[in-house]
C-alpha positions, 0 to 999 in steps of 0.5 A: 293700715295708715303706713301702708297708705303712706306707702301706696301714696309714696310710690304713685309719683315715682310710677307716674314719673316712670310712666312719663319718661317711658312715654317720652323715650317711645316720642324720641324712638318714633320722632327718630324713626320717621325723621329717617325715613323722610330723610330718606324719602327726600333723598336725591338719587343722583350720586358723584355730583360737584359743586358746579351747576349748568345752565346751558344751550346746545352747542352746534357741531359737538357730539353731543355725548354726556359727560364723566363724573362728577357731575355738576350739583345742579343743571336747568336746561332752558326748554320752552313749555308748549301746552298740548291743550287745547289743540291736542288733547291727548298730544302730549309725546308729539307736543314734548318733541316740539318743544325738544326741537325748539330747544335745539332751534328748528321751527317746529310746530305741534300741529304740523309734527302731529298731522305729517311727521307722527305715524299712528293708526286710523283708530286707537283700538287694534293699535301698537303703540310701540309702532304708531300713535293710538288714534288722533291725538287731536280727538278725545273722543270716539273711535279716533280718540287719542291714546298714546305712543311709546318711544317708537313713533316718536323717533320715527317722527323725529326722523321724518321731521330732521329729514324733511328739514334736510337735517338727517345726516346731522342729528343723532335720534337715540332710544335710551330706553333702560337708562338709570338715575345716572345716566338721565343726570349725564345726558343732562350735563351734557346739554341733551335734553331727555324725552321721558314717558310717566304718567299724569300727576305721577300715579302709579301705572296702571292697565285699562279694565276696559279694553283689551285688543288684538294687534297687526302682530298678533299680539294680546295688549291692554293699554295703560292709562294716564300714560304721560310724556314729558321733557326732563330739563335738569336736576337740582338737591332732590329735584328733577326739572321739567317741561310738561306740555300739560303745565302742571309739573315745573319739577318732581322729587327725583325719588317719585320720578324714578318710580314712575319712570322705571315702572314705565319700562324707563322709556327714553329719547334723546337728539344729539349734533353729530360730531364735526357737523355744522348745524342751523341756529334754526331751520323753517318748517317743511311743507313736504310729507314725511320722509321713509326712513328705518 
């Protein structure tokens, strides 16, 4: 009986030591797992970039049109941030354009893009915002509340707005909408600030459970909320850059920002100098009503 405790008494330090080392390589196995996926969840999603970086204007008369690979490591384009609020309450896509005109040197102001140059509806319900702003972006309340607007409205006012400055035969207004990681990089290596549609605080997408309305087309449609319009600027490691008329966001891991973006339909809008076309360092405000264009 007493070598049998003997024995017994032996072999708990060797199933304790068991024990610790089995739990020790469970630790490594889990440290390693997740140390990838943070790796992963951190990494940048641009490929084919160089050693270089940019910081840069536009420049007057270039075509304007992104460049080859590689692309530079980082780029931070030098657009002002104009808060929408508290003016605009609900103004973030007209404020974005102001501040993507500014950056190209027009004088443009928020209100003034807002009151004559933006085409949007009377009241936001009943409304399409792939043709007009829903509402008054001013008004955060009542049957003009403010919603949003796709990229659309947005074009179209930035036509009005280079057209009432004389401006139309010079710039180039181009719905990317669709354009991957890539392409959002070239355009910004070439100096183009991108208009991009999100969301507010980068939240997933999600539909209104309280409104749902018949539009001028016949069209079934329930608006989103917390829909959001920003300028990307540039990128740097896993970062994109941006100018956010809200001024919350200075920048936002790329991976987060692709996710938003794509499940916003990747919507996109950039303005480009036309080749061999002089253009003004700035150009004062037009106190004309919007032009008609297509």
């Amino acid at each position: 009986m007493q070598n049998k405790r003997r024995a017994r008494s032996s072999a708990r330090p060797l199933v304790t030591l068991t024990l610790v080392l089995a739990c020790a390589v469970v630790l490594v196995f889990i440290g390693t797992l997740l140390a990838g996926q943070n790796s992963a969840y951190n990494a940048p999603v641009i490929e084919g970039v160089s050693g270089q970086s940019v910081a840069s204007q536009p420049q007057s008369g270039s075509s304007g049109g992104p460049e080859q690979l590689p692309l530079p490591a980082s780029v931070h384009l030098d657009v002002p941030v104009i808060g929408q609020k508290p003016e605009l309450p609900n103004g973030c896509e007209i404020t974005s354009l102001t501040m993507l005109l500014r950056y190209l040197g027009f004088d443009a102001d928020k209100m003034t893009m807002a009151e004559e140059y933006l085409p949007r509806s009377e009241k936001f319900y009943g409304a399409d915002p792939e043709v007009e702003f829903m509402g008054d972006p001013a008004q955060s309340s009542g049957e003009s509340c403010g919603f949003y607007c796709f990229q659309g409205p947005i074009v179209q006012a930035a036509k009005n707005y280079l057209a009432a400055q004389g401006q139309a035969d010079a710039w180039d207004v181009t719905d990317i909408t669709g354009v991957d990681a890539a392409g959002l990089a070239e355009q910004l290596a070439a100096g183009n600030p991108v208009l991009v549609w999100a969301t507010i605080d980068f939240k997933d997408v999600r539909e209104s459970t309280k409104w749902t309305w018949t539009t001028a087309s016949g069209e079934e449609y329930t608006p989103l909320v917390d829909v959001h319009c920003l300028v990307l600027t540039g990128y740097e490691d896993n970062q994109f850059y941006l100018s956010d008329p809200l001024e919350t966001y200075e920048s936002v891991r790329q991976q987060k920002f692709m996710e938003i973006f794509t499940a916003m339909g990747s919507r996109a809008v950039v303005i480009t100098p036309r080749e061999s076309v002089s253009t003004p360092e700035a150009s004062p405000e037009a106190s004309s009503a919007p032009a008609a264009e297509g």
